[in-house]
N, C-alpha and C positions, 0 to 999 in steps of 0.2 A: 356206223362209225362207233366203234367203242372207244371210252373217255378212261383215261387210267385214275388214278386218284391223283398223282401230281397234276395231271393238265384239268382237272376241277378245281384242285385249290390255288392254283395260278388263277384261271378262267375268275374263281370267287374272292381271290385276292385283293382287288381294288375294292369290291365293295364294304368288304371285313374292315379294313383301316380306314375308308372316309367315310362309312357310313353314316354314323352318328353325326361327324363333322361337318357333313353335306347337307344333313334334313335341317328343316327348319320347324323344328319345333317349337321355337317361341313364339309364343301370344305375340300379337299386334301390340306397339305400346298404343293405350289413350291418348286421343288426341284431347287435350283443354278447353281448344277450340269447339270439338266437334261436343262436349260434354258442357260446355258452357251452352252452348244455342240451344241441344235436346232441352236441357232445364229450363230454358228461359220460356223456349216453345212449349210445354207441361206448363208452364205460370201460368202462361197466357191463357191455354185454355181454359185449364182450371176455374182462373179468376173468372172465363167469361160465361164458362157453364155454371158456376154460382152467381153468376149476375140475373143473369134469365130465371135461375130458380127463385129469388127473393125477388124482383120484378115480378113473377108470376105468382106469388105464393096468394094468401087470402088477403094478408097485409103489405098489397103492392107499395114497393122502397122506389124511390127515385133516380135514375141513372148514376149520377154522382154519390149518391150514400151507399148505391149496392156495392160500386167499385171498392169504397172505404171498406165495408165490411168485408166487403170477399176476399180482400188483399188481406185485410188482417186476420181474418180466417185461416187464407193458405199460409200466413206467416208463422201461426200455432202453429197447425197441422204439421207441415213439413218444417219447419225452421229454416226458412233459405229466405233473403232478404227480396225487396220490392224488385220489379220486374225490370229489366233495361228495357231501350227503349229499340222500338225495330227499326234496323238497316232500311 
């Protein structure tokens, strides 16, 4: 079957005008939600992998004082405020 050049630009007609208008090219927006928990879930490790390090160090700290330190740690470090509290 041979195609003339009108019955290809018919045939590629529809994609030419809605191409662009069809794709979806935009990014996902951020969800708050989902950007709230990642961070809060990063605290928490954070804080609790430096717990264990200063509990284990040579100068074992106390459960309660590593927490203090390692929150104020992570609150230098990153700047993001104390941890919520988990669901």
């Amino acid at each position: 079957m041979k195609r003339t050049p009108t019955a290809l630009l018919l045939a590629l007609l529809p994609l030419l005008l809605l191409g662009p208008a069809c794709s979806s090219n935009q990014k996902p927006k951020p969800s708050p939600a989902i950007a709230a928990e990642t961070e809060n879930e990063f605290r928490l490790r954070w804080i609790a992998r430096r717990m264990g390090e200063l509990q284990a160090g040579p100068e074992a700290v106390e459960p309660r004082r590593a927490r203090e330190i390692a929150t104020r740690e992570f609150a230098e470090k990153f700047g993001l405020g104390p941890a919520a509290p988990r669901r």
